[in-house]
N, C-alpha and C positions, 0 to 999 in steps of 0.2 A: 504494500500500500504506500500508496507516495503523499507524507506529507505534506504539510501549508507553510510557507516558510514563517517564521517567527521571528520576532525581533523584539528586544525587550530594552528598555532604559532605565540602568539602576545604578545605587549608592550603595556603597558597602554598608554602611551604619544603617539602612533602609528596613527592617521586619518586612514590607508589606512587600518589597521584592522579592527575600526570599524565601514567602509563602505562596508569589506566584512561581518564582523558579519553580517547588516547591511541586506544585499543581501540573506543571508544566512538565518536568521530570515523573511522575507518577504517571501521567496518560502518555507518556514514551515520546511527548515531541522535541522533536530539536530545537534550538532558539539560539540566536544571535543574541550575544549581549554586549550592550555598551554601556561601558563606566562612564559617569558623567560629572563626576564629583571635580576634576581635575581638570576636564576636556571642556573647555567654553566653547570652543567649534559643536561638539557633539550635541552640548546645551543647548546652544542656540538652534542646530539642526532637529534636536526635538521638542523643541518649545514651535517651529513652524510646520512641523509634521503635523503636530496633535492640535494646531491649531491655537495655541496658547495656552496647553499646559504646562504647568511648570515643576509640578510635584512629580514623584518616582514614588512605584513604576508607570513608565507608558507602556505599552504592551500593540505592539500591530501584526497582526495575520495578513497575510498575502498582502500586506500594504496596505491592508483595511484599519483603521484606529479602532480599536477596541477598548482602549480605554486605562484607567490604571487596576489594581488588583481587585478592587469592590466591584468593579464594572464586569471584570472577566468573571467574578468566584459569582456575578447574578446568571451571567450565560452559561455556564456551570450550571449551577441550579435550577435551569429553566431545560437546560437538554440540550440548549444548541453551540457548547462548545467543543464538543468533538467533532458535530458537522463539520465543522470551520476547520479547524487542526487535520482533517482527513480530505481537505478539499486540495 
């Protein structure tokens, strides 16, 4: 099965990232990660991705913004995050 690509935007001192890593590691997907603690390039690259988010994590499927970890653990619990992850 060919996974969704993932991409995640996190801070080491962050809990809420790596409770999506976390989530993300358990259902077997792969995910790109970028530190952002350090990298103001990367900051600023996903503060314009997500549209003006500025908290970690961000969290995007196939380029789709899904949002930070609250966002991903409700499509979790709603059924349609594996859709997504297997797309």
């Amino acid at each position: 099965m060919v996974m969704a690509k993932v991409e995640i935007y996190t801070k080491d001192t962050c809990g809420f990232c790596t409770m999506a890593k976390r989530v993300l590691s358990r259902k077997g997907a792969a995910f790109e990660e970028y530190p952002v603690a350090a990298d103001s390039a990367k900051f600023d690259e996903m503060v314009k991705r997500s549209e003006g988010g500025r908290t970690v994590p961000q969290i995007f499927i196939d380029g789709v913004h899904v949002g930070g970890f609250d966002d991903m653990n409700a499509l979790d619990r709603a059924g349609n995050l594996d859709a997504m992850l297997a797309a």
